[in-house]
C-alpha positions in Angstrom: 159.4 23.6 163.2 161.2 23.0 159.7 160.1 25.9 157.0 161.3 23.9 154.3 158.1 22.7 152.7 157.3 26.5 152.5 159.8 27.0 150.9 159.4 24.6 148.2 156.0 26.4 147.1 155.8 27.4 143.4 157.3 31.1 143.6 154.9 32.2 140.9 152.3 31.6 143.2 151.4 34.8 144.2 148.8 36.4 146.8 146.3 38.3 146.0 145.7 41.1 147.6 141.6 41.7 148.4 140.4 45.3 148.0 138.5 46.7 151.2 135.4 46.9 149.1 135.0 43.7 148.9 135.0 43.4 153.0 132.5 46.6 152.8 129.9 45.1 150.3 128.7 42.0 152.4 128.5 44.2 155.4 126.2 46.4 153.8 124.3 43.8 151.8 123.7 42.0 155.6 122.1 45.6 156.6 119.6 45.1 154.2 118.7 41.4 154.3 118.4 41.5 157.7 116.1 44.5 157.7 117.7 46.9 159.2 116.7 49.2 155.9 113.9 48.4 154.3 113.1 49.2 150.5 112.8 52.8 149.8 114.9 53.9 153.4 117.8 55.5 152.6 121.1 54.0 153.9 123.5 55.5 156.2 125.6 58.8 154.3 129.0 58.0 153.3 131.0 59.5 156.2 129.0 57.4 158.2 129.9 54.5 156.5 133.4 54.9 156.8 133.3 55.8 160.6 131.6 52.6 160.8 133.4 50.3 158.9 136.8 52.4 159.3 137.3 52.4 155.7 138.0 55.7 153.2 135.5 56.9 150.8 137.2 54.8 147.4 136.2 51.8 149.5 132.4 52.8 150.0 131.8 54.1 146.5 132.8 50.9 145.0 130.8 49.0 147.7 127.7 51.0 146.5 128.7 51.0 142.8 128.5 46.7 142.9 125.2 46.9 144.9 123.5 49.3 142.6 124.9 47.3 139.4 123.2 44.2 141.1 119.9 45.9 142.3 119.7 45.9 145.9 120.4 50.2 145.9 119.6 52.9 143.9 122.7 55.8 143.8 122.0 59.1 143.1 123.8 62.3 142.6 123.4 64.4 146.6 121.5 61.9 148.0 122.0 59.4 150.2 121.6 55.4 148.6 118.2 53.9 149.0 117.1 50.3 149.5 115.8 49.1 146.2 112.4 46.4 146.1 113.9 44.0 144.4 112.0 41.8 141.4 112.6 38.7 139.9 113.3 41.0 136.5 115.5 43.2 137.9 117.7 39.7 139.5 117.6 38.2 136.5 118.7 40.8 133.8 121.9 41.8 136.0 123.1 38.3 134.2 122.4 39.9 130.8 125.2 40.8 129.3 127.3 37.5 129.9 124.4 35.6 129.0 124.7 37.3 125.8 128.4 37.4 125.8 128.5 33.4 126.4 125.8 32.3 123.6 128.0 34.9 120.6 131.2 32.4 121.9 129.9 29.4 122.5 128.2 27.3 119.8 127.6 24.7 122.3 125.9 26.8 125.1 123.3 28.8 122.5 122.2 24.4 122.1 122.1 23.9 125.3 119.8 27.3 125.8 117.4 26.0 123.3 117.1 22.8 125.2 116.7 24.6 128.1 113.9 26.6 126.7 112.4 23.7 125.3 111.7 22.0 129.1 110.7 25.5 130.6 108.5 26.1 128.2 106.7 23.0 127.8 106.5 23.2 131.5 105.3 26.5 131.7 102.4 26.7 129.4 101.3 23.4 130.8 100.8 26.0 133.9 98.8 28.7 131.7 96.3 25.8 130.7 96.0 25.4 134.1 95.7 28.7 135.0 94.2 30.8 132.3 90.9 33.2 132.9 89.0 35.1 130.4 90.9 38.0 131.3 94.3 36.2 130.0 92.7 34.6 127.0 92.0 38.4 126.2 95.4 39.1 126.3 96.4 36.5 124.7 94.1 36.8 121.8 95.7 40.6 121.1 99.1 39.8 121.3 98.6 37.3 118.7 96.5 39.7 116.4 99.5 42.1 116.8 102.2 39.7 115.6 100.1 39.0 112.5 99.9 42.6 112.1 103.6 42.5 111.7 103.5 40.2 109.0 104.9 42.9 106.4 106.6 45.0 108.8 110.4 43.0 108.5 111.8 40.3 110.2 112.4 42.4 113.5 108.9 43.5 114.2 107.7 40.2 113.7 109.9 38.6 116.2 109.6 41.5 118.4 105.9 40.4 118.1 106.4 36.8 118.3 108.1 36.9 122.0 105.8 39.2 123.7 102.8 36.2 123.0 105.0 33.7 124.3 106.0 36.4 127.6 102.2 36.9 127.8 101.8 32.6 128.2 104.0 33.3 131.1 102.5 36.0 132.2 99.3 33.7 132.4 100.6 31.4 135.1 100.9 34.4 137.3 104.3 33.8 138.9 107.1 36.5 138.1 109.7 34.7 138.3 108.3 32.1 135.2 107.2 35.9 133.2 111.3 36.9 133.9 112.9 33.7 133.0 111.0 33.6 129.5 111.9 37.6 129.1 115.4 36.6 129.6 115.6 33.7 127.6 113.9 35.2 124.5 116.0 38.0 125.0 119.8 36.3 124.6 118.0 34.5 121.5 116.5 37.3 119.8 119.4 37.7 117.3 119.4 33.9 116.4 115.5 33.9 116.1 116.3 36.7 113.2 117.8 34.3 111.2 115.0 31.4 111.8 112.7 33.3 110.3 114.3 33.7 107.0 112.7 31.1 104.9 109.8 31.9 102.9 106.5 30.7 104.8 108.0 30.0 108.3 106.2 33.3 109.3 102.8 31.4 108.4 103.7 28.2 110.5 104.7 30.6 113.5 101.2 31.7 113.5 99.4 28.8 112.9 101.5 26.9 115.8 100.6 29.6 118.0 96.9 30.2 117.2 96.7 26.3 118.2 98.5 26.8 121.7 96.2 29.7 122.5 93.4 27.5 121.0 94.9 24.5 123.6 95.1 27.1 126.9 91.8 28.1 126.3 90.4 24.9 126.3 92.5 24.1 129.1 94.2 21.0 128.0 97.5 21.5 129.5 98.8 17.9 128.3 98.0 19.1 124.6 99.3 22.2 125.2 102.6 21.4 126.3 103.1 18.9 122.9 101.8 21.1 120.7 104.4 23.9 122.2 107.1 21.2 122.1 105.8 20.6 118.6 106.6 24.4 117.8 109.9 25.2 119.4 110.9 22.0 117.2 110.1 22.9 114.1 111.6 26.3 114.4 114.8 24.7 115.6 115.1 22.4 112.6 113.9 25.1 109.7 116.8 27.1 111.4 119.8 23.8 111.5 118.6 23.3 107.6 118.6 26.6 106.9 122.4 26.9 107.9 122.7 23.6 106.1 121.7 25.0 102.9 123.3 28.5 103.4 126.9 26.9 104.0 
């Protein structure tokens, strides 16, 4: 058999050599999906993972380094590694700092975020209409009477204040992954919904827009709900594009 077409490969071409932890992590991650440890059991010691996988120590630590810095294990000092329970939360912050990292680089992708937001959350307080009790109403209620508490408390406070109410509409529809997504989502924005908010009066319209969402989910008119919401993300979005406009 001629070796001459192998030999015509692009020298610069090189191969890259894989690390044994990456052979060790989805051996250990297919311990726990498959339930051979449940959460809160404590995994095998180290020496008995590398008689088992016939690896050295470097190769275990880093295996159980990744998995704790995704979730599925908790590492600590003397002890062996337990299983962790893992939440929609804890999944979706291990994306956290790229998120962030992405939206500081890319113009283009914080746009795309907002639009995303935009269809989850139309979508999602459409669910809270749906779904809402007196109990939620309740909670509702005092996390908007806390943001206008922060009316005179800076910029921060306010917005601080302003994304727990809309975390509590998502906390309404009762489905943790929705109450982690909006968490997220307000989280990578929080340092662009800063500058929104610095234009005298947009404070006021915050308030008013959500006093008549909360009004909407109480009255369980999802179809009203999700305009009015739609209505609000909006007019935050243009105040902040003219905003820019006028600053540059």
């Amino acid at each position: 058999m001629s070796l001459g077409k192998y030999w015509a490969m692009d020298e610069t071409e090189k191969i890259v050599k894989r690390k044994l932890s990456d052979d060790v992590i989805p051996r250990i991650f297919n311990m726990i999906e498959t339930g051979a440890y449940a959460p809160g059991d404590p995994l095998p010691s180290e020496r008995e993972l590398m008689s088992r996988f016939g690896v050295g120590r470097p190769a275990i630590r880093e295996a159980l380094q990744y998995l704790q810095n995704v979730g599925l294990i908790l590492v600590s000092h003397g002890q062996r590694p337990t299983v962790r329970r893992p939440t929609a939360s804890g999944v979706i912050s291990q994306i956290d700092l790229a998120a962030k990292h992405l939206l500081a680089s890319s113009p283009d992708s914080l746009e795309q975020l907002k639009d995303a937001r935009l269809f989850f959350e139309t979508g999602m307080v459409r669910k809270a209409a749906e779904m809402a009790d007196s109990e939620s109403i309740r909670q509702l209620r005092e996390a908007l009477d806390f943001q206008r508490q922060q009316l005179n408390n800076g910029p921060a406070e306010f917005v601080s204040a302003d994304m727990a109410f809309h975390t509590a509409i998502a906390a309404t529809t009762r489905n943790p992954i929705f109450e982690a997504t909006s968490q997220a989502m307000l989280g990578w924005l929080e340092k662009f919904h800063l500058k929104s908010l610095h234009w005298q009066g947009n404070e006021h319209i915050t308030l008013e827009d959500h006093e008549q969402i909360l009004r909407l989910i109480e009255a369980k008119a999802p179809d009203e709900a999700a305009k009015a919401m739609a209505d609000h993300l909006n007019r935050a979005r243009s105040a902040y594009r003219v905003e820019k406009r006028d600053d540059g």
